[in-house]
LODO-449055 format. One line per 3 residues: number of its first residue (from 0); their letters; for each residue x, y, z of N, C-alpha, C. Coordinates in steps of 0.05 Angstrom, whole numbers, padded with zeros to 5 digits. Layout:
REM LODO-449055
NUM) A) X,Y,Z,X,Y,Z,X,Y,Z; ...
END
This chain:
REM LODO-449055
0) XXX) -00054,-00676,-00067,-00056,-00648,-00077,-00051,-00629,-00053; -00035,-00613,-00058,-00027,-00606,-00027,-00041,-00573,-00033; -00047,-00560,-00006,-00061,-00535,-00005,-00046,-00517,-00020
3) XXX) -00057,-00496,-00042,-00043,-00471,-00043,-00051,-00446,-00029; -00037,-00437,-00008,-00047,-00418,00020,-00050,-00382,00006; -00059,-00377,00017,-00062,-00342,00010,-00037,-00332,00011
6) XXX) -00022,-00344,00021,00021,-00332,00031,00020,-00347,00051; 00051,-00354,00043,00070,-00372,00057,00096,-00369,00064; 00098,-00345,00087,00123,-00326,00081,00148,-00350,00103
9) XXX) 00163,-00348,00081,00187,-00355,00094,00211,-00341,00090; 00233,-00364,00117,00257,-00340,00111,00276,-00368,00113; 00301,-00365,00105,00317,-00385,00099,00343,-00392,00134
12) XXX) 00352,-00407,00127,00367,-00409,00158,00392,-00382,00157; 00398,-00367,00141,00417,-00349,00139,00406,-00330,00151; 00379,-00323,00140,00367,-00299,00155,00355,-00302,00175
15) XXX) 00355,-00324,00184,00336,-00329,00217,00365,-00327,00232; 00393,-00333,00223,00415,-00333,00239,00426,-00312,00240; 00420,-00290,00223,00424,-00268,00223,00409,-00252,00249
18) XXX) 00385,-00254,00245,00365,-00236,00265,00370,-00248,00295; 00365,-00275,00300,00385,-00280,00323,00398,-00269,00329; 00426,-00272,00315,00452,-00256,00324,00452,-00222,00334
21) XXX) 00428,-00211,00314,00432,-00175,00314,00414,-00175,00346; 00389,-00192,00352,00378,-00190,00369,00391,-00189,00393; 00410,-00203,00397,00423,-00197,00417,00446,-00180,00428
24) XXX) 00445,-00165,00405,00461,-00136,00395,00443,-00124,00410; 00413,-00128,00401,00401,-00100,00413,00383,-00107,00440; 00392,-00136,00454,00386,-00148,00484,00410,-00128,00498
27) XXX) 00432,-00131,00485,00460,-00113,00489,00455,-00084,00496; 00440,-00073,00483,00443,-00046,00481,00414,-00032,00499; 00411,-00050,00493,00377,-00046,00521,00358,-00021,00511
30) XXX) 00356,-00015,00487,00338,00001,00476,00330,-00016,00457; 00298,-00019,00464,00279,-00030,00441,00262,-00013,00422; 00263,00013,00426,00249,00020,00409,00264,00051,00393
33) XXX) 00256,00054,00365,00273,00079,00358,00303,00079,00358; 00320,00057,00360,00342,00064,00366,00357,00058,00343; 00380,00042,00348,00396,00033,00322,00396,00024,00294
36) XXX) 00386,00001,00307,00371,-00013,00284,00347,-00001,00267; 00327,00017,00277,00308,00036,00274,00320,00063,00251; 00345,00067,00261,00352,00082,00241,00373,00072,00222
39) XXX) 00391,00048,00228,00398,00039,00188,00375,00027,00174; 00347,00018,00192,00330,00016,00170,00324,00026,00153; 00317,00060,00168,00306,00087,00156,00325,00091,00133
42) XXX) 00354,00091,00148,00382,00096,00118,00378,00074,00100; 00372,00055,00104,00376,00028,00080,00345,00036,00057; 00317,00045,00079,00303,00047,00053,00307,00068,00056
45) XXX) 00308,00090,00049,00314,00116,00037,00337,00111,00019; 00358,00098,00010,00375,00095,-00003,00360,00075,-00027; 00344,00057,-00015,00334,00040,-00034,00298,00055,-00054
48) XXX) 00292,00065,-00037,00268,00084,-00042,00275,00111,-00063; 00302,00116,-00059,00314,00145,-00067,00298,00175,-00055; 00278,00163,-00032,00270,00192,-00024,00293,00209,00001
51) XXX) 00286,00237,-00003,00310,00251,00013,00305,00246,00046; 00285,00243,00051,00270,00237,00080,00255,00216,00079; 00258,00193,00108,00234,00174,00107,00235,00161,00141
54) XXX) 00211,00161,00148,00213,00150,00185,00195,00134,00188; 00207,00112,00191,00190,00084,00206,00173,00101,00230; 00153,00077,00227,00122,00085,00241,00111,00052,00251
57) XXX) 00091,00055,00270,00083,00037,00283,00064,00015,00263; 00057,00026,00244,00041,00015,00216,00030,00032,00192; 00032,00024,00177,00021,00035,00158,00002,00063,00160
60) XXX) -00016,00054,00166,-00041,00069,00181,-00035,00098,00195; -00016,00086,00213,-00003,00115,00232,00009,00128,00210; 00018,00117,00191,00054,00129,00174,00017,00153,00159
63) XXX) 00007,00138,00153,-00020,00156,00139,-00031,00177,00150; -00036,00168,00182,-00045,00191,00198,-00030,00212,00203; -00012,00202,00215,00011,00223,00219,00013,00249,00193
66) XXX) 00022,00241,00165,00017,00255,00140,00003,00269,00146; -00030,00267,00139,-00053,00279,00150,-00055,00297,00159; -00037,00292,00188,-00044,00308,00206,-00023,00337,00204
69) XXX) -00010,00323,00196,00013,00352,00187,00008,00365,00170; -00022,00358,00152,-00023,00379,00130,-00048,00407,00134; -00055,00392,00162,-00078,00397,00184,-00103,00403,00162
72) XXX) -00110,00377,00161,-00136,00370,00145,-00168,00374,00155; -00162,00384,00181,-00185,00373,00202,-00212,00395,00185; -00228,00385,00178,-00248,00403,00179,-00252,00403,00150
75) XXX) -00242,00396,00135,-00228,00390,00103,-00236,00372,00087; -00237,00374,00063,-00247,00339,00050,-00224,00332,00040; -00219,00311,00038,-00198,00291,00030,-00211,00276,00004
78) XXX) -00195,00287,-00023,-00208,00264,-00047,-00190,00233,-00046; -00201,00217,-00048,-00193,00181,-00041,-00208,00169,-00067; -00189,00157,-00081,-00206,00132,-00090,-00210,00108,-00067
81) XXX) -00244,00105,-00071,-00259,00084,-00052,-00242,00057,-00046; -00236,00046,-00065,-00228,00012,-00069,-00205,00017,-00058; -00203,00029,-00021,-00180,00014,-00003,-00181,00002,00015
84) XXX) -00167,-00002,00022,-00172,-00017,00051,-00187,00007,00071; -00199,-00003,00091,-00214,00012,00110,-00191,00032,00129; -00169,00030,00131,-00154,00041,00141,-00150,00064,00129
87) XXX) -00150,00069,00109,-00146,00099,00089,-00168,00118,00107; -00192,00105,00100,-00209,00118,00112,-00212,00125,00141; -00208,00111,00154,-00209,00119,00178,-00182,00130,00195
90) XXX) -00159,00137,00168,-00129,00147,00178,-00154,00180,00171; -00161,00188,00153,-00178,00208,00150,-00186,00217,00173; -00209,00199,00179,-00229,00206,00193,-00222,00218,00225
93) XXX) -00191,00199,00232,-00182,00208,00258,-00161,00234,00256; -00150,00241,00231,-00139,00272,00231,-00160,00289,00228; -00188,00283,00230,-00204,00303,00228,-00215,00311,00198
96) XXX) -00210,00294,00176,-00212,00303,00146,-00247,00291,00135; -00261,00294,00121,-00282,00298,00102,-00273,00272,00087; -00286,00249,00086,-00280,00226,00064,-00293,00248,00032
99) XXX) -00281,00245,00007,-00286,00250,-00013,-00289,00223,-00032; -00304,00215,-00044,-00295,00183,-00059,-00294,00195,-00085; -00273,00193,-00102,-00272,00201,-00130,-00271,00171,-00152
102) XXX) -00294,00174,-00176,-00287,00147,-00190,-00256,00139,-00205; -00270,00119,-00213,-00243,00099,-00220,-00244,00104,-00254; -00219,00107,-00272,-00216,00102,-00297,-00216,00071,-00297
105) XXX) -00222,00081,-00328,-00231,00040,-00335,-00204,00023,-00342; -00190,00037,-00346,-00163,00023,-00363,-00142,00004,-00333; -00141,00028,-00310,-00126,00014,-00286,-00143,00001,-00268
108) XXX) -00162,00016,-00271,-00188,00021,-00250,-00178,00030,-00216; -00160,00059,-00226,-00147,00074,-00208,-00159,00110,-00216; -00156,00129,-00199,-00165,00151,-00193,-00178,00166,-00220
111) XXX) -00199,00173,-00227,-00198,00179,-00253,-00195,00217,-00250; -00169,00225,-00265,-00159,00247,-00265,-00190,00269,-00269; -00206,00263,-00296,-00230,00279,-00293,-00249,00285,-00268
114) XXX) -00253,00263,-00263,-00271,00268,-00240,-00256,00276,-00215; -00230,00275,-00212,-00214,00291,-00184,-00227,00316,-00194; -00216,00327,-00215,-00224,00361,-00223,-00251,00370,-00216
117) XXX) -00264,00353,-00223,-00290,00359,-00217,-00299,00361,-00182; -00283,00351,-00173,-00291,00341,-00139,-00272,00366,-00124; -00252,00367,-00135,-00227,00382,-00122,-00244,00407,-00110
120) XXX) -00236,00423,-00095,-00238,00451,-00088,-00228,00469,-00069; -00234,00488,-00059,-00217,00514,-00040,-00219,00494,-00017; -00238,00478,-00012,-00240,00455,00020,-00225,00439,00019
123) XXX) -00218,00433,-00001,-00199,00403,00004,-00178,00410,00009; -00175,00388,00037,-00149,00387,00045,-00127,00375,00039; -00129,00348,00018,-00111,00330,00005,-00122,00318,-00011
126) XXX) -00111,00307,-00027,-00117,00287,-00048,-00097,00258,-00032; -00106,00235,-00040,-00090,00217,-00026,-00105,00192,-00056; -00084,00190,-00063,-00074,00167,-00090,-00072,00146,-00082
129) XXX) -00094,00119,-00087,-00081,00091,-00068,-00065,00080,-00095; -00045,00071,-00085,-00033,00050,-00109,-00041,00022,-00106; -00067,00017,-00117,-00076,-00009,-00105,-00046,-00029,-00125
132) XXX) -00055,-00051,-00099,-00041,-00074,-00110,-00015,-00072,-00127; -00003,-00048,-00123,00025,-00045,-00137,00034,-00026,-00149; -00004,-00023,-00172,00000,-00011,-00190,00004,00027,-00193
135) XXX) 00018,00035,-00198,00023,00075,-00203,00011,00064,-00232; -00011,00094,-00233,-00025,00102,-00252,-00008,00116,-00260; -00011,00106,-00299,-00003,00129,-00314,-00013,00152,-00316
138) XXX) -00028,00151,-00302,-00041,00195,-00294,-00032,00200,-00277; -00009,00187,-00257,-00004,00204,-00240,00003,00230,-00236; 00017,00235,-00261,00028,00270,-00268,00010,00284,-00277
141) XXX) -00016,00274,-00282,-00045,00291,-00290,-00052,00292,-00261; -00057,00276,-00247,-00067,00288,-00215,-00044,00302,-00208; -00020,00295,-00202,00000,00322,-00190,-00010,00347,-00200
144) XXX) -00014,00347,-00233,-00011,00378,-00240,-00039,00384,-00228; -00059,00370,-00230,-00084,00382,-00212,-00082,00392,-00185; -00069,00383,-00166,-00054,00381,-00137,-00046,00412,-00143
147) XXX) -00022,00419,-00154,-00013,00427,-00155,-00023,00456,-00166; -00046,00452,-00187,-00059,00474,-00199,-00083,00484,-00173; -00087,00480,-00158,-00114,00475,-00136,-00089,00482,-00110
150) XXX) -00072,00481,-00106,-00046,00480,-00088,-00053,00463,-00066; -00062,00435,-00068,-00068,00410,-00047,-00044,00396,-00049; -00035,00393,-00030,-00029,00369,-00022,-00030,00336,-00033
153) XXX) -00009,00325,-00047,-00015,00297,-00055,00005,00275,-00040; -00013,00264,-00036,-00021,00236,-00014,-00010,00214,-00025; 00009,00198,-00018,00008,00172,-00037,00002,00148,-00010
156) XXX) -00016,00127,-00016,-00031,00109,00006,-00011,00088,-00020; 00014,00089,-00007,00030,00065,-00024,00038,00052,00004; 00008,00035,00013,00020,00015,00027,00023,-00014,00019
159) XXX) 00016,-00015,-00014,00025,-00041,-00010,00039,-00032,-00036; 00058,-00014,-00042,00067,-00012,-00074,00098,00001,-00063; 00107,-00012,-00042,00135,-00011,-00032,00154,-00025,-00067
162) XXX) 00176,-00015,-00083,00186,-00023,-00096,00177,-00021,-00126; 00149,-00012,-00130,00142,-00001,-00159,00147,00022,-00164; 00153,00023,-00194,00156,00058,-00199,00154,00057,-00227
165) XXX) 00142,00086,-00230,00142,00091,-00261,00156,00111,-00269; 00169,00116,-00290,00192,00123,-00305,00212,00132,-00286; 00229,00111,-00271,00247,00109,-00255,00242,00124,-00231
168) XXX) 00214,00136,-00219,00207,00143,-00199,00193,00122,-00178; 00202,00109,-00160,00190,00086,-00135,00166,00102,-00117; 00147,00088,-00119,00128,00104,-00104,00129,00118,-00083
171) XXX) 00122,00134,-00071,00116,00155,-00039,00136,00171,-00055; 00144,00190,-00080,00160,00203,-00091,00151,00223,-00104; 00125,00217,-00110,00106,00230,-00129,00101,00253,-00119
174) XXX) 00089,00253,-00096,00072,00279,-00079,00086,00288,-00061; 00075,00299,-00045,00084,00313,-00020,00094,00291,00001; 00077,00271,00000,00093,00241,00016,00072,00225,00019
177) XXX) 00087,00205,00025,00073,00179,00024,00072,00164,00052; 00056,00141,00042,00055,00129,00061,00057,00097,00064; 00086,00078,00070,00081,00056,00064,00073,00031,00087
180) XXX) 00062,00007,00085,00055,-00014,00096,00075,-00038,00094; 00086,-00049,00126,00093,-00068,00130,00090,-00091,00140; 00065,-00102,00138,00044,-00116,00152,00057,-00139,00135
183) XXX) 00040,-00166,00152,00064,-00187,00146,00052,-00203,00115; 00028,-00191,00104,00028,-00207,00084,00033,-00191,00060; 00051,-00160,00066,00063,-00144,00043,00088,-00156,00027
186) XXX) 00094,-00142,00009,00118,-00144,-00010,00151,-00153,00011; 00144,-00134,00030,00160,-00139,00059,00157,-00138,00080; 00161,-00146,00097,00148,-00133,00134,00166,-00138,00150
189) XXX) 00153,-00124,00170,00164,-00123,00195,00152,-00135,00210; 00136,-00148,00207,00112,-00158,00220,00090,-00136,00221; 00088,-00123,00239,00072,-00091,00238,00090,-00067,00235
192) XXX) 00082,-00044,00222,00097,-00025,00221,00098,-00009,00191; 00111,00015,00192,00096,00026,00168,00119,00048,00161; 00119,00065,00136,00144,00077,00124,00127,00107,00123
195) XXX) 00140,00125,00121,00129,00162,00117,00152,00166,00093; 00146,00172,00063,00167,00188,00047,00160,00213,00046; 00180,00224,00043,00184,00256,00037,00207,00274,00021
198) XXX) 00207,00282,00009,00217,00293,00000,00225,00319,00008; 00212,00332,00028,00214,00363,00038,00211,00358,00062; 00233,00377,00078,00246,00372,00093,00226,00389,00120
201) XXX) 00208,00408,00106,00201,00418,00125,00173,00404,00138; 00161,00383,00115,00139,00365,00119,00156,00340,00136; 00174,00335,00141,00188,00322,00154,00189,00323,00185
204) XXX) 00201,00350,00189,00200,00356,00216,00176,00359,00225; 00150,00366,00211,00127,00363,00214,00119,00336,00229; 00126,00322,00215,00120,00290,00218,00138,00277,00237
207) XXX) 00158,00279,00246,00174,00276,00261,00163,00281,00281; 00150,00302,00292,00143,00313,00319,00114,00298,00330; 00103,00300,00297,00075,00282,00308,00078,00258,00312
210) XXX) 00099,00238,00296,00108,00207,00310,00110,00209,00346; 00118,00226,00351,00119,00225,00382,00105,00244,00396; 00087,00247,00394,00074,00259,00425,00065,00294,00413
213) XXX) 00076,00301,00382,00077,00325,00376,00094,00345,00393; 00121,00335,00399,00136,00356,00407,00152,00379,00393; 00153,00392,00412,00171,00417,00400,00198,00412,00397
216) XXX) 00216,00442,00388,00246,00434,00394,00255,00430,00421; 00245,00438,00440,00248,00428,00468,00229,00399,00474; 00232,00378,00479,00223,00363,00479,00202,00357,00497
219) XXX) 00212,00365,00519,00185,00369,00550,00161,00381,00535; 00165,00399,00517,00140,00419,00507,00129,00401,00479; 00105,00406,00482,00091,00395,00470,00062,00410,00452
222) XXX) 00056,00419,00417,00044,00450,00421,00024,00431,00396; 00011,00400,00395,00000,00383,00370,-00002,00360,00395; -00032,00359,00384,-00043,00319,00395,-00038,00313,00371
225) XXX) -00023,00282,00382,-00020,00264,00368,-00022,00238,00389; 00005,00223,00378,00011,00196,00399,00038,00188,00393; 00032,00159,00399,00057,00145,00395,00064,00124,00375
228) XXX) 00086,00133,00366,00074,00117,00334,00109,00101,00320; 00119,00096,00348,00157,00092,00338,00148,00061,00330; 00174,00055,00324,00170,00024,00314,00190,00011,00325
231) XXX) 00189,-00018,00337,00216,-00027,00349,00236,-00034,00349; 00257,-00044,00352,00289,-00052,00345,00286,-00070,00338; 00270,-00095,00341,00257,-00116,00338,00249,-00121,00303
234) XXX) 00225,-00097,00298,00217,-00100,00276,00238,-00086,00250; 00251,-00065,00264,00270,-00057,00243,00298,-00067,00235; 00302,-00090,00249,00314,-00112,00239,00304,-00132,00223
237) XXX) 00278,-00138,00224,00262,-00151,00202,00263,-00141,00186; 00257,-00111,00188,00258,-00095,00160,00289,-00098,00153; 00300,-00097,00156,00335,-00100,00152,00333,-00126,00128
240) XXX) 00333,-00146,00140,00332,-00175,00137,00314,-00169,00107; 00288,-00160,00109,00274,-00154,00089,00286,-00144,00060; 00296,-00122,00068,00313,-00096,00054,00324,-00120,00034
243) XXX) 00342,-00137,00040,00367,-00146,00028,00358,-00169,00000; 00324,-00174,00008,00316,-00194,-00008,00294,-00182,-00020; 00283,-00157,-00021,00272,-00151,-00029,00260,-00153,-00058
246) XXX) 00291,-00142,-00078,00287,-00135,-00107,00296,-00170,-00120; 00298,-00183,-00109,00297,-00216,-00112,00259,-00223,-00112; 00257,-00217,-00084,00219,-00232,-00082,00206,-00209,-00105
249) XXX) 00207,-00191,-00111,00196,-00175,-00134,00194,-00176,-00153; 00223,-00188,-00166,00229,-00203,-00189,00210,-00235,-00186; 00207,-00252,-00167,00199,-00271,-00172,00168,-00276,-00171
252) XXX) 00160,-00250,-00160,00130,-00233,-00160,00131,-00231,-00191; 00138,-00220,-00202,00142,-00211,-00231,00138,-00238,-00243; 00159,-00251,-00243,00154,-00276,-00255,00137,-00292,-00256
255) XXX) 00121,-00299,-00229,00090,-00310,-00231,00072,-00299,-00235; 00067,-00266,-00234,00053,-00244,-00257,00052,-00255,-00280; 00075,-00258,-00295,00075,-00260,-00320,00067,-00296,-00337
258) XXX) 00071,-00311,-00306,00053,-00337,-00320,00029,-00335,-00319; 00013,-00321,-00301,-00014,-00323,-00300,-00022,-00305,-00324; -00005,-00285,-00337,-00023,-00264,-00356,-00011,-00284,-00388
261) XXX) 00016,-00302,-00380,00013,-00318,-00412,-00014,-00335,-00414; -00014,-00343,-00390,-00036,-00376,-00390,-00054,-00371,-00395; -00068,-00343,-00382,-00098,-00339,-00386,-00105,-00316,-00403
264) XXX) -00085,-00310,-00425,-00087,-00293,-00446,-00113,-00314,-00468; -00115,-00287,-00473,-00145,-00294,-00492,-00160,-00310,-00484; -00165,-00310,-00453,-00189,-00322,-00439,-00207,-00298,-00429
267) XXX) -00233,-00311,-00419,-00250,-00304,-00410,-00243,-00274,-00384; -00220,-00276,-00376,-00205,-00261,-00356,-00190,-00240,-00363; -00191,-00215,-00354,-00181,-00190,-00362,-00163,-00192,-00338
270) XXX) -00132,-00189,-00350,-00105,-00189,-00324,-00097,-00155,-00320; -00092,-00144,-00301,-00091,-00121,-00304,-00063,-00129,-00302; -00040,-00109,-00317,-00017,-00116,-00315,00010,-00087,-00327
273) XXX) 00027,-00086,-00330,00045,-00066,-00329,00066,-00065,-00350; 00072,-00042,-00366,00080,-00039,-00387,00105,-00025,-00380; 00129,-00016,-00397,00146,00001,-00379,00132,00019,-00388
276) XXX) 00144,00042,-00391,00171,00051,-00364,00150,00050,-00333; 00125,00032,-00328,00123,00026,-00314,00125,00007,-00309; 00134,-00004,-00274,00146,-00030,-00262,00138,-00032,-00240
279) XXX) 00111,-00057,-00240,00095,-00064,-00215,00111,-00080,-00197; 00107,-00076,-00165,00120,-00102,-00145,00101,-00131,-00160; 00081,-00122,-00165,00052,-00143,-00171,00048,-00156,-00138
282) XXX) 00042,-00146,-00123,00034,-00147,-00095,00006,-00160,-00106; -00015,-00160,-00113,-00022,-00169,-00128,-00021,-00176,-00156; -00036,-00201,-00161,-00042,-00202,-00191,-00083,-00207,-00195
285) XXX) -00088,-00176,-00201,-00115,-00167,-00197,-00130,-00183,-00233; -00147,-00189,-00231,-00167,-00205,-00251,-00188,-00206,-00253; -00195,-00187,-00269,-00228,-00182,-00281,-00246,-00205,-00291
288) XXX) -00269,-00204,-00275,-00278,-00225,-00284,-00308,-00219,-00292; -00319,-00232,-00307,-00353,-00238,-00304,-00372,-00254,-00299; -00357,-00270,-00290,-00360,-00297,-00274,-00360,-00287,-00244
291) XXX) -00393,-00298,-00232,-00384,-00286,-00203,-00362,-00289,-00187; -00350,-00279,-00166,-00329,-00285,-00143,-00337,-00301,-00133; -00358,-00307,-00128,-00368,-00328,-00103,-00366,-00362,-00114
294) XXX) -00373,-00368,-00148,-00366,-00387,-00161,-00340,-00400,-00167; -00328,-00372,-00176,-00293,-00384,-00171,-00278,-00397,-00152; -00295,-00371,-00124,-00276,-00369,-00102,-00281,-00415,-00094
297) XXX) -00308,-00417,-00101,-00324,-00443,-00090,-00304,-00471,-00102; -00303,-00460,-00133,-00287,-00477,-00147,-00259,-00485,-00146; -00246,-00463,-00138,-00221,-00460,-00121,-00206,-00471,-00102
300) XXX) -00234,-00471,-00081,-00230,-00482,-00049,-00228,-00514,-00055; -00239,-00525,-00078,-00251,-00545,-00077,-00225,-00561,-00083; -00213,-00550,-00101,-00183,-00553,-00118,-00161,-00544,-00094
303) XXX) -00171,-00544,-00066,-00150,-00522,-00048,-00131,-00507,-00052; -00140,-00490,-00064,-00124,-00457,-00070,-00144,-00443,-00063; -00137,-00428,-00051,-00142,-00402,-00037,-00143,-00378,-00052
306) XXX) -00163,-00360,-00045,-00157,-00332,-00058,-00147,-00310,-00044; -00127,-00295,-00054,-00115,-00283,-00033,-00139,-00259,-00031; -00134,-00231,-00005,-00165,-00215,-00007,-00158,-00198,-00032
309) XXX) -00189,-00194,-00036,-00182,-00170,-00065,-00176,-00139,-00055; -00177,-00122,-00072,-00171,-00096,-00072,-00194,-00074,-00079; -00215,-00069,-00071,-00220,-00088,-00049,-00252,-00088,-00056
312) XXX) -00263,-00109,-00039,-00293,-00116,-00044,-00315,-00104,-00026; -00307,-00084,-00015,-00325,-00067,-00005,-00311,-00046,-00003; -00316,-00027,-00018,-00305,00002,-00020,-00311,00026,00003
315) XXX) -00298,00043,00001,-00313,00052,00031,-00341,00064,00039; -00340,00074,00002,-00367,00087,00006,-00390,00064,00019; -00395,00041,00019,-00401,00009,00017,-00405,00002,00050
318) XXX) -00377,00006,00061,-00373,00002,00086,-00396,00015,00105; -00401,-00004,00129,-00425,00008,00148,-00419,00029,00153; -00391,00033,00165,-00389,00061,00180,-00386,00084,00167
321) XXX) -00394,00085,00140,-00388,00113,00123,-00412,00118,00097; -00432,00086,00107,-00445,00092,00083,-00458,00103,00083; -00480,00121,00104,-00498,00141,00107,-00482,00164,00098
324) XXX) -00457,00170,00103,-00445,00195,00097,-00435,00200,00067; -00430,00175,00059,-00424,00177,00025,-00443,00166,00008; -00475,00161,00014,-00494,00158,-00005,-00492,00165,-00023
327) XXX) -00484,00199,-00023,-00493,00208,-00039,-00477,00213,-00070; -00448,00194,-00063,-00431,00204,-00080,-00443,00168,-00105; -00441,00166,-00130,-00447,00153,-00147,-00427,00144,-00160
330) XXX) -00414,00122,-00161,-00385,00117,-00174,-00395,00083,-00184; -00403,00086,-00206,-00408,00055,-00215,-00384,00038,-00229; -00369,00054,-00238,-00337,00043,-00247,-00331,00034,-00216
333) XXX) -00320,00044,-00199,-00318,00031,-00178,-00326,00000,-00161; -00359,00006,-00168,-00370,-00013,-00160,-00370,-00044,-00183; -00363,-00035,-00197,-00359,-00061,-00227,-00333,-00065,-00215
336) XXX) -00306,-00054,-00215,-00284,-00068,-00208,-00281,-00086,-00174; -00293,-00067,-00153,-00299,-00081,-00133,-00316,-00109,-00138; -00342,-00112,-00149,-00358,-00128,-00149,-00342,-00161,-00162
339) XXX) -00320,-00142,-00195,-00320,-00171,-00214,-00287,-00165,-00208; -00279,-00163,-00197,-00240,-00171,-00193,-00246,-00194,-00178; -00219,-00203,-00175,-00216,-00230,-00158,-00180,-00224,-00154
342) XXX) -00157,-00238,-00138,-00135,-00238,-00140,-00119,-00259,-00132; -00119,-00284,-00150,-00106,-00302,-00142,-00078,-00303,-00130; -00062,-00323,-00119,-00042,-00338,-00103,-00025,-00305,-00117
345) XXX) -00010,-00297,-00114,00015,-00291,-00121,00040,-00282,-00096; 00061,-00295,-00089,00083,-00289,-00070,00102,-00307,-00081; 00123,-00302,-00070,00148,-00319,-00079,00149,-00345,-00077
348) XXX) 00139,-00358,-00051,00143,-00383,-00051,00128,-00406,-00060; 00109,-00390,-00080,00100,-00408,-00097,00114,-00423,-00122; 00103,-00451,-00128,00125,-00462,-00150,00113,-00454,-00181
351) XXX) 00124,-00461,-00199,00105,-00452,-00221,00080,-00472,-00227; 00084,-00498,-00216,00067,-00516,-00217,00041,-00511,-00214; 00052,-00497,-00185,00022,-00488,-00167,00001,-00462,-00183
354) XXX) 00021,-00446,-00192,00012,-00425,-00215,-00007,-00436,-00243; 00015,-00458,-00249,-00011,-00479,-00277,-00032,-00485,-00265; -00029,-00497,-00242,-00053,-00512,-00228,-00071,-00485,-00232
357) XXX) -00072,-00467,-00215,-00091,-00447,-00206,-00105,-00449,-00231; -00084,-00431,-00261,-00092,-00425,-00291,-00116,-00443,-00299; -00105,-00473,-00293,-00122,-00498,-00308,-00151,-00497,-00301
360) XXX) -00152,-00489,-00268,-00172,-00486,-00254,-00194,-00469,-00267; -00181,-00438,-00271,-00192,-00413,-00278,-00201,-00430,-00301; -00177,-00435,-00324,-00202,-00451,-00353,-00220,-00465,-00355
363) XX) -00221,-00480,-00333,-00245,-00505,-00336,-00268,-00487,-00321; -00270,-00464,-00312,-00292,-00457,-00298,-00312,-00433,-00322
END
């Protein structure tokens, strides 16, 4: 019985002979960072993304801070749904922003449009939308028009929802801009490194200046702290390499989505899953359970399959470093999907075998 791993990213001998070859294009050209390769990445996803502006970043995280900081949040609350990764929060916390935690609707168990309204106000400095695990909420156009009625700023934390979109819109498209993740166990990577969309040109040059050092049009001058946040010739040839196989591993994401939600239909397991005109990457495949995590996860290991992490199991309000500061906010929808999700195997190089296996598992437990 051979292990099924959390991801098992491979690349085939075409594309390892590929990156070779360009590598020494850019051993050739003796600029490693920001340079060539750095920008047909930027042109390849912006063409593939359809946004009018987009600039590779050192990770995810930065591509977040950076945003942030251009919308100069400092002093501000920021509304977040809780269930993200810790990095949301603390891309916040270092532009200077107010964590806000707004609850979760029960249907995605993503931002619930009522309770933004209720939280929103003259202080807030952004709203920031996570697309957990793939998924764009069908309210997204109910939070824009809130955004937009309140005149905030909207945020999209689409670091792992590179390639989903709903009604022919791909995420970081929605709001004012986004922010994507290329970390190596995403939809794609670079190994480390991270995407900024935009759509407006003048939040652009914004962001542009804070990727480096916050310069002016003269470059010596400098009038914004920031840092350094380029990405290298190195990784944006991965991303290259990435680019070309992308809407293939998505499709085949899709396809082991869709065995796990035939097999374990009318079971004990609630699959969260995607209808059109919305179209998940399925970066995960998230699963409600009432069966503890800790039983499954046990039963699992035992069967060697792995669970990939969930989305996530300590929310921020949860987290040590923020829980004295968000006591006070009460989000029990939150805490039910954190507590009873789980997110088994899903990436391309799994076989479907390995997919029954997992299913068979989940039934007998």
């Amino acid at each position: 019985m051979r292990q099924i791993k959390i991801f098992d990213l491979k690349f085939n001998q075409k594309e390892i002979n590929f990156f070779s070859k360009n590598s020494k294009v850019i051993f050739k050209e003796g600029f490693f960072s920001n340079h060539s390769y750095v920008k047909k990445f930027e042109n390849e996803f912006k063409k593939l993304n359809k946004s009018k502006f987009v600039l590779s970043t050192s990770s995810g995280t930065s591509a977040l801070e950076i945003i942030l900081r251009s919308f100069d949040i400092k002093n501000k609350n920021v509304l977040v749904n809780s269930n993200t990764f810790i990095a949301t929060g603390h891309a916040i916390t270092n532009a200077g922003g107010k964590i806000v935690p707004v609850e979760l609707e029960k249907n995605y168990f993503m931002m619930d449009p009522k309770d933004l309204e209720k939280k929103i106000s003259k202080n807030t400095g952004a709203v920031i939308i996570v697309h957990i695990g793939g998924i764009i909420t069908p309210n997204i156009f109910k939070i824009k028009k809130i955004c937009e009625k309140f005149k905030v700023p909207l945020i999209e934390d689409a670091a792992q929802a590179h390639g989903s979109s709903y009604k022919n819109i791909f995420a970081g498209n929605f709001g004012d801009a986004g922010a994507i993740s290329f970390f190596t166990t995403k939809v794609m990577t670079t190994g480390e490194g991270g995407m900024i969309t935009t759509n407006d040109k003048k939040n652009f040059n914004k962001m542009f200046s804070l990727r480096q050092f916050g310069f002016m049009k003269n470059k010596l001058l400098h009038d914004k702290v920031s840092g350094n946040y380029k990405l290298s010739e190195f990784s944006a040839l991965l991303g290259i390499i990435e680019l070309k196989r992308l809407k293939s591993r998505i499709g085949k994401r899709n396809l082991i989505a869709k065995i796990y939600q035939k097999n374990l239909k009318d079971t004990k397991y609630k699959l969260l899953k995607s209808n059109k005109p919305f179209i998940c990457n399925h970066y995960k495949q998230i699963i409600i359970s009432k069966i503890s995590r800790e039983k499954i996860e046990k039963i699992l290991n035992k069967n060697k399959i792995s669970l990939t992490g969930g989305v996530y199991y300590v929310p921020l309000h949860r987290q040590p470093i923020y829980k004295k500061q968000l006591k006070k906010y009460k989000l029990p929808l939150t805490d039910y999907f954190c507590n009873n999700h789980f997110c088994p195997p899903c990436y391309p190089e799994l076989k479907k075998q390995d997919i029954a296996r997992v299913c068979n598992v989940l039934q007998k437990i």
